[in-house]
C-alpha positions in Angstrom: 187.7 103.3 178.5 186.2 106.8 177.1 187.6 110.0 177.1 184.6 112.1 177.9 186.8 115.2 178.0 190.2 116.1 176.9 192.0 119.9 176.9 195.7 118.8 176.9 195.9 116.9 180.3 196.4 113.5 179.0 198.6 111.5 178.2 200.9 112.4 181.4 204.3 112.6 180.4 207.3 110.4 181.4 208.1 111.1 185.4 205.0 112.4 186.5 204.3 112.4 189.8 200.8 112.0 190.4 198.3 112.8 193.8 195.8 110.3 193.5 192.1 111.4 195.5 189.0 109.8 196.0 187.6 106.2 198.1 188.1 104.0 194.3 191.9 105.2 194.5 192.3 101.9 196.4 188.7 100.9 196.8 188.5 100.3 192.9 185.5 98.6 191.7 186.6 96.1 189.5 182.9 94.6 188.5 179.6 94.6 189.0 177.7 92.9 192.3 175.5 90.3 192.9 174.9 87.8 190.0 177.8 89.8 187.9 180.1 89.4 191.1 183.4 87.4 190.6 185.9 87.4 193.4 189.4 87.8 191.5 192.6 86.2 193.3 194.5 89.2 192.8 193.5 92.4 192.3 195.4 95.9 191.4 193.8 99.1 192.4 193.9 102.3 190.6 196.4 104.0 192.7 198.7 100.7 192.7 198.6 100.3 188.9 199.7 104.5 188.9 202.7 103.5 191.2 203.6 100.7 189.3 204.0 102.2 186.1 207.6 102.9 185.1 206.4 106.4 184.1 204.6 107.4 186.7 204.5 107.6 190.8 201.9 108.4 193.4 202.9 111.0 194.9 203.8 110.9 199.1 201.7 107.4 199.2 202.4 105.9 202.0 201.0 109.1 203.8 198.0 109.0 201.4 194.6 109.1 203.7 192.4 107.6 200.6 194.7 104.3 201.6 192.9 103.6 204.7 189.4 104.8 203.7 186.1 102.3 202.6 184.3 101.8 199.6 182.4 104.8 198.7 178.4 104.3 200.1 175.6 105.4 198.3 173.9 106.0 201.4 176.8 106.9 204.3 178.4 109.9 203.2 180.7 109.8 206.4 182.7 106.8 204.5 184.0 109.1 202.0 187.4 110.8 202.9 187.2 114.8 202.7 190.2 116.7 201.6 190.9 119.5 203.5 192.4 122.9 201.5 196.1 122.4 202.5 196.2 118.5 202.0 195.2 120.0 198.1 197.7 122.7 198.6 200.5 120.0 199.8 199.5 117.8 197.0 199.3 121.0 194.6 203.2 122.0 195.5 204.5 118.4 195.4 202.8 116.7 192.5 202.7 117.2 189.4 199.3 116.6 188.6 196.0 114.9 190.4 193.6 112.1 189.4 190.7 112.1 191.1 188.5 108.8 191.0 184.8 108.8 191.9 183.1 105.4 191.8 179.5 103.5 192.4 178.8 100.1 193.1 176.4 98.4 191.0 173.6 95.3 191.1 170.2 94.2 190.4 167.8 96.0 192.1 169.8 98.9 193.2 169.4 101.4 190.5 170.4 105.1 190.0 168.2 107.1 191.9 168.4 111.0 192.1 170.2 111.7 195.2 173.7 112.7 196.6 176.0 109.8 196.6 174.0 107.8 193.7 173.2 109.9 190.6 174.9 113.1 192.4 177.8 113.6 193.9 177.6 114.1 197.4 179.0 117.2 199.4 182.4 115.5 200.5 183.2 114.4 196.7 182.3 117.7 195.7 184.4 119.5 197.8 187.3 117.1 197.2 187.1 118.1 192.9 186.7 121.8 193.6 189.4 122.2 196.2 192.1 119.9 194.7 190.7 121.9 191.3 191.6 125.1 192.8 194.8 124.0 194.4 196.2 122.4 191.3 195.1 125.1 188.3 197.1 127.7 190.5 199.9 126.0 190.5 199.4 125.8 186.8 198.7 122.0 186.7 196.3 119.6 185.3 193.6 117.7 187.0 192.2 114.3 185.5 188.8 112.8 186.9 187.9 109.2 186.8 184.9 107.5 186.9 184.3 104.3 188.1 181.3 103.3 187.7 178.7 101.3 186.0 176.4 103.7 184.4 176.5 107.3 183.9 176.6 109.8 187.0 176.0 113.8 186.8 178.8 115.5 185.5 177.7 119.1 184.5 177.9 120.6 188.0 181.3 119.7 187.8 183.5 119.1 184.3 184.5 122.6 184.0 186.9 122.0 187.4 188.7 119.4 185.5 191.2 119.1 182.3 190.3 115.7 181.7 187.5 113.2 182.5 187.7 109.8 181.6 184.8 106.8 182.0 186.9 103.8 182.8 183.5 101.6 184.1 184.6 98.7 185.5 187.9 97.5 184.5 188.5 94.1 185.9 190.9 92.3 188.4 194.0 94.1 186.6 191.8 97.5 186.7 195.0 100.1 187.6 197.7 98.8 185.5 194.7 99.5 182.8 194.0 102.7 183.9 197.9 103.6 183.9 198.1 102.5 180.6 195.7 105.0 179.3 197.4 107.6 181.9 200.7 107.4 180.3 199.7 107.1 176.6 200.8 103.7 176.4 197.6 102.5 175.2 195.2 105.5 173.1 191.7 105.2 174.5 189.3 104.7 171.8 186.0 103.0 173.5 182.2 105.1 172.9 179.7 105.3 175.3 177.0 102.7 175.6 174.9 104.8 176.9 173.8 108.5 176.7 175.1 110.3 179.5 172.0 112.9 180.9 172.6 116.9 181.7 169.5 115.7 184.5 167.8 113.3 185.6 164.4 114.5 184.4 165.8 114.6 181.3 165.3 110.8 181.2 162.0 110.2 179.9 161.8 107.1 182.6 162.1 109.9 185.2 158.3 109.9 185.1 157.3 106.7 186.0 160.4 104.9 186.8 160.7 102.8 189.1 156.8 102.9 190.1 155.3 100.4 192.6 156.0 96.8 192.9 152.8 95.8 190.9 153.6 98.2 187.7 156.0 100.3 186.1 154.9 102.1 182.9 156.8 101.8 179.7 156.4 105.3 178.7 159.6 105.6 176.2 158.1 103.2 173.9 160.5 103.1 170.7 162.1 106.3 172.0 164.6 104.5 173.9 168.1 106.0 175.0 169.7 108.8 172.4 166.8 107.9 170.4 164.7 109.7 172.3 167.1 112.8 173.1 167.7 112.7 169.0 163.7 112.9 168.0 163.2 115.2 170.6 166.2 117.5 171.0 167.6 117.1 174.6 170.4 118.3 175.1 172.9 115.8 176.4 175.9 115.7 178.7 177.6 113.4 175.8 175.4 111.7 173.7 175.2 108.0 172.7 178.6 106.6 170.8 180.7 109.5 172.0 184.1 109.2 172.6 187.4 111.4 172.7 190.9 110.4 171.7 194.7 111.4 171.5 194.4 112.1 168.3 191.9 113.6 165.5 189.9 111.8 162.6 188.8 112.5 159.0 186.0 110.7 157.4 185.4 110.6 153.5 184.2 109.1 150.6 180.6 107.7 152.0 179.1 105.9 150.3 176.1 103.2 150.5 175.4 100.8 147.9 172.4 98.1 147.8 173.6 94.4 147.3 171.8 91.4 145.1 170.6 90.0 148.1 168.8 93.2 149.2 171.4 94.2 152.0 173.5 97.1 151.9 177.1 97.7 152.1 177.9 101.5 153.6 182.0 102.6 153.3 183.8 105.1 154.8 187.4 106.0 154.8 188.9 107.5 157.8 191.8 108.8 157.9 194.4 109.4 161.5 195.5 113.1 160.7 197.0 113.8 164.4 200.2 112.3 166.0 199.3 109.6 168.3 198.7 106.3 166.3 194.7 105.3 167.3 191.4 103.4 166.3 188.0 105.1 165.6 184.8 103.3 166.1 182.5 104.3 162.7 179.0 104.1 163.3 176.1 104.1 160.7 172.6 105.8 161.8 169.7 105.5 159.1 166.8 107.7 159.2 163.5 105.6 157.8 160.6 106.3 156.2 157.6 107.3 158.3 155.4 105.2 155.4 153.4 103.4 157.7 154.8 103.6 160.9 156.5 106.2 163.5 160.1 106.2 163.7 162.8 107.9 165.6 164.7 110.5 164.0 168.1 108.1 163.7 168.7 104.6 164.4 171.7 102.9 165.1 172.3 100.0 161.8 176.0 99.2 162.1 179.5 99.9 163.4 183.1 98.8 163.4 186.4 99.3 164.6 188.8 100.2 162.5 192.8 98.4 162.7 195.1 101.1 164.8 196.1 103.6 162.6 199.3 105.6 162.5 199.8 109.1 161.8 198.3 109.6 158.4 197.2 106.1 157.9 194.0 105.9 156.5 191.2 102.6 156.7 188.4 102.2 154.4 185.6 100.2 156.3 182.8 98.6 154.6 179.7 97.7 157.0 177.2 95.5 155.8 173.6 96.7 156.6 171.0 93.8 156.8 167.2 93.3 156.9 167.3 93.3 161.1 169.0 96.6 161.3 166.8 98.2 159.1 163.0 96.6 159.9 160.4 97.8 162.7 157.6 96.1 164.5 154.3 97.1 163.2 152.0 96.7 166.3 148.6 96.4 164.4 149.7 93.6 162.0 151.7 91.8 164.3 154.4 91.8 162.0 158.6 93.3 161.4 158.5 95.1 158.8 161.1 97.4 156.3 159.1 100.2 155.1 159.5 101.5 151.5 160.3 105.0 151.1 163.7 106.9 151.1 166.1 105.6 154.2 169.2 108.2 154.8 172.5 106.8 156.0 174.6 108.4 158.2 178.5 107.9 158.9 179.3 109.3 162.2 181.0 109.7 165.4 178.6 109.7 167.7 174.7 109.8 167.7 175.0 113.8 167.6 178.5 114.4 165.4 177.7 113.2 161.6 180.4 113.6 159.2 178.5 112.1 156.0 175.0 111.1 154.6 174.1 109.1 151.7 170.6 108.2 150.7 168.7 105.0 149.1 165.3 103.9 148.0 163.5 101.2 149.0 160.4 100.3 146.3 158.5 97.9 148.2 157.9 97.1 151.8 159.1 93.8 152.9 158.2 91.5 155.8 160.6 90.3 157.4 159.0 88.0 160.1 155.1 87.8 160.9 154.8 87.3 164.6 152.1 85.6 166.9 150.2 88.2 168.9 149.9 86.6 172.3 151.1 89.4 174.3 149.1 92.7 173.5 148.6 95.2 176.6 144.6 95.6 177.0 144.6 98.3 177.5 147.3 100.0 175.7 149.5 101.8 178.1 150.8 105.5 178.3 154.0 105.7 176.0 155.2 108.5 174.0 153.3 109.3 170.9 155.7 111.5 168.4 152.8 113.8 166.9 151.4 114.4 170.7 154.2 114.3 173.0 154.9 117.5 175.0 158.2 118.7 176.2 157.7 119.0 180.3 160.0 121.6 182.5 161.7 118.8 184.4 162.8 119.4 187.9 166.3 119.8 188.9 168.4 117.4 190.6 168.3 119.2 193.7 164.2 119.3 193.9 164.1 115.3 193.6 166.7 114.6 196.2 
């Protein structure tokens, strides 16, 4: 689970009483559809795993109205339950605080698309956030944001009404007793996101061509895939690639990155827990290459790991080995992966856009590291971003390409 935003909400303490909102309250999605589909004996929604908790309630929950609603639909906003102003002012005066889940089912062939209820929220879920948001902040208390889902949603319309927003995807069979974990502290979350999380959906450079027409969909983004192409190009993000909030704070230091006898390298990194709240950090080691021969992306992702759960003031070194795969590129021409020589810059970091070190090393002589048949070569070569000759476009919003 990632904490996409934290200002003091979480963790709830002992005895809170919490007013749980949204359809994935008790319609939790617990995995994907289709092929991904399993069908669980027993399952525990969100706003049973809150109850069950022996430090925290749901608040009047036998009277809740999310209990008796539908999955969310992408498609039928009338499924979703609305909250009127004084159900969030009834909550607001009896609770002491309010999770809010939003969730999206997910399967082959059914992907994000820019409209309310898929990508956007639709106008029942945002009313629901911005009148429980209202109802709860003048009463002085917090308001906490889940979402359940399998990819990343819009969130920038919205964040600034909540205290907290977590990612929890999709949990499993055992999904609220999971989620109540991270709720009450019991468990610090320390998971990054997988993906990089838009401001817009134009701001994907799929948005141009995606999903075409069933004969051809163009591969524009080339190498420039994910936060490698909001890195080389300077997007701004909602929260970039590897990004992930916790309980407590981090200090990286000492980076280093040294070449081995058998030509890999070994990058270390100390971090260090300097808050309260005993948690783990996921390091992660970008490399900027050469541009020798071939175009390259600003940063690359070469390595990462997970350090042991540290205490208050415990401190990890981590050593990641760096390897001939992590480092080479496909040279189109020759038909060939390749590590360039040149000078390659290490990064540690946490996240593709927070870096707390850099090292640099040289590499002499360019190596092959696999020569490759050339059977498949586009004739002829397809539109795809081109760094030297790409052009920033003025995107349209969400709203024009509902």
């Amino acid at each position: 689970m990632v904490l996409l935003k934290h200002e003091g909400a979480l963790p709830f303490s002992g005895g809170t009483t919490v007013a749980v909102f949204g359809n994935g309250a008790y319609n939790t999605i617990y995995g994907g559809s289709g092929s991904g589909g399993v069908s669980p004996r027993k399952t525990v929604s969100i706003a049973k795993g809150i109850d069950s908790d022996p430090d925290l309630s749901v608040y009047n929950e036998k009277k809740n109205p999310f209990r008796k609603s539908e999955p969310h639909s992408k498609t039928d906003p009338s499924k979703d339950k609305a909250v009127t102003e004084d159900y969030a002012k009834e909550c607001a005066d009896g609770a002491d605080a309010a999770v809010i889940v939003i969730s999206r089912d997910s399967t082959e062939g059914a992907d994000n698309s820019p409209v309310k209820g898929d990508w956007l929220l639709n106008d029942t879920e945002a009313d629901m956030i911005r009148r429980v948001s209202e109802a709860f902040r003048a009463k002085g208390k917090k308001v906490v944001v889940l979402i359940n889902t399998g990819s990343p949603v819009e969130v920038v319309s919205w964040r600034d009404l909540a205290d907290a927003v977590v990612f929890i995807g999709y949990p499993g069979q055992n999904a609220g007793s999971a989620v109540a974990a991270v709720l009450s502290g019991k468990v610090n979350p320390s998971a990054k996101t997988t993906m990089t999380w838009p401001a817009a959906y134009t701001d994907t450079p799929t948005s141009r061509y995606f999903p075409g027409n069933p004969g051809k969909t163009v591969y524009y983004e080339d190498i420039y895939v994910g936060y490698r192409f909001y890195g080389t190009f300077d997007v701004k993000t909602a929260y970039p690639f590897g990004y992930g909030l916790s309980y407590t704070e981090y200090e990286y230091s000492g980076f280093s990155v040294k070449e081995n006898k058998n030509g890999t390298f070994t990058a270390s990194v100390t971090v260090t827990n300097k808050g309260k709240t005993a948690g783990r950090e996921i390091v992660q080691i970008y490399v900027s290459k050469p541009e020798t021969t071939l175009e390259q992306p600003t940063t690359e992702l070469c390595g990462f790991a997970k350090t042991a759960l540290l205490q208050p003031g415990e401190s990890e070194t981590v050593n990641i080995v760096i390897t001939d795969d992590a480092l080479d590129s496909y040279d189109t021409r020759n038909s060939r992966y390749i590590v360039d020589s040149g000078k390659y810059t290490f990064y540690a970091a946490s996240s593709a856009e927070r870096i707390h070190a850099e090292a640099s090393v040289a590499i002499g002589e360019m190596r092959v590291i696999y020569d490759v048949e050339n059977r498949c070569a586009p004739s002829p070569d397809p539109a795809h971003i081109i760094k030297s000759e790409y052009k920033a476009f003025v995107p349209r919003s969400d709203d024009e390409m509902m």
